[in-house]
Each structure stands twice: as C-alpha cells, then as structure tokens.
N, C-alpha and C positions, 0 to 999 in steps of 0.2 A: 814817634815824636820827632818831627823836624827840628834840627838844630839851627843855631844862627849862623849868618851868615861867615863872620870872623871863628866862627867854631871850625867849618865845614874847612875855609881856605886855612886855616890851621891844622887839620889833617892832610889838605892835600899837601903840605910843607911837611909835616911828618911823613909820609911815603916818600919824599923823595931823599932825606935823610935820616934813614931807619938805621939801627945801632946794631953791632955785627949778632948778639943774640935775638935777636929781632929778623933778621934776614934767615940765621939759623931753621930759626921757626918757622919762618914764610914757606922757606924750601919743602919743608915738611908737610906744612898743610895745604901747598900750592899745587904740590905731587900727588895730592889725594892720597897721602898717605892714610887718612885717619876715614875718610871715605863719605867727609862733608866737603860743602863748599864756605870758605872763611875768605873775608873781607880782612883788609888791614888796614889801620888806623882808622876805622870807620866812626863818626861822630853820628850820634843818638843822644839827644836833648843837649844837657849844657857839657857831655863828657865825650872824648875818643878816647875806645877802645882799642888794644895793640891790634885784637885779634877778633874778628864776631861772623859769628853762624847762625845766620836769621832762621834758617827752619829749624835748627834745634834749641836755639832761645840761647846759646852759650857762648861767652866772652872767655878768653884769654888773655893772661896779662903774665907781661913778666916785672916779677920785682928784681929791683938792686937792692944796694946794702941802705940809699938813701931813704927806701923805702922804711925800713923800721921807724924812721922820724915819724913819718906820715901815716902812720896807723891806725889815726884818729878820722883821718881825712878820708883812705881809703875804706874806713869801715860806713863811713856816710855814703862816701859813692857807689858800695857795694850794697847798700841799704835799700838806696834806690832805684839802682838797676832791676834790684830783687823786685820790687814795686811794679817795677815793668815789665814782669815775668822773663828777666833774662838771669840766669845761672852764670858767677864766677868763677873761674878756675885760674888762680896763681903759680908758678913758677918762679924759682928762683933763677937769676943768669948764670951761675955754674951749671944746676939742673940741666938746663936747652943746651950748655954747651957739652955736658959730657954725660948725660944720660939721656940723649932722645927716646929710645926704645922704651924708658919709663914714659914719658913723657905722650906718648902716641898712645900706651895701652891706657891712659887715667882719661884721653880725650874720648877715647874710643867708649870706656865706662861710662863717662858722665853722659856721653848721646851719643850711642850706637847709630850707625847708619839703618837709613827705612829705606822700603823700596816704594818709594814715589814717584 
C-alpha cells in the first residue's frame, strides 16, 4: 500500500535524524548481520516503520519508556500491519543498546534467511 505523500517525506526526515538506538540497530542489520535485507524508516500506508524486511514480511520497532503510554495506539498499528501480512517485533532501547546478540538471534527466529 502506497503511502501519502507527507507520510513518505516524513520518513525520509526520519533517516536523516535517526536516534543513537536506531543507528545502533541499523549497523546491525545494515551489515547483514541477521542475513536479510531491512529498510529504515520505511512508510507502508498511513505508518513508518523503524525497521522493514519486505520479503520476510517483518518490521522492527524500538520502544522507549514513552512507549508504555501508547500501548493503546501501538496495539492498533500492530493490528494492522498484522492485516497486511507483516509481523512485529519490539525492542526495548536498553535491549539494542546492550544486548544486540539477543537481539539478532529473536530476528533471525522470527525469519530465518532463504536462499532466494
């Protein structure tokens, strides 16, 4: 689903002012660490995703502590994603800052790399 257009230049403002566990993560999955290809800050419909891997259908997101407010909100967004056959996987930002190595096996779990 194509997003609008103030969606899409809102992500591309978000890549150029990504938050230091955000960059953290990039590094990670930029390196092929996890042995997909992920997009960052990519917008799909009316949302941007931190993190999205089109051929395994799977977003990344990192929560803050603000995030607990919004629980209501992220359970709608994650509603609908699920709608669009894409799978979420949450982190916290201590998590990406000081447990990557967890963080790379639960990516690797939820969509193992194929030989495509």
């Amino acid at each position: 689903m194509r997003s609008p257009d103030f969606i899409r230049h809102r992500a591309k403002q978000l890549r150029r002012t990504m938050t230091q566990p955000e960059r953290t993560l990039w590094l990670l999955l930029h390196d092929n660490a996890v042995g997909l290809h992920f997009r960052r800050q990519h917008p799909i419909g009316p949302y941007i995703l931190d993190f999205y891997c089109a051929r395994a259908h799977l977003c990344i997101e990192i929560d803050e502590p603000a995030h607990d407010e919004l629980e209501q909100r992220d359970a709608r967004r994650d509603a609908w994603l699920l709608g669009e056959g894409i799978r979420v996987l949450r982190f916290w930002v201590d998590d990406v800052e000081n447990r990557s190595a967890m963080i790379v096996a639960a990516i690797r779990q939820a969509a193992p790399p194929t030989s495509a």
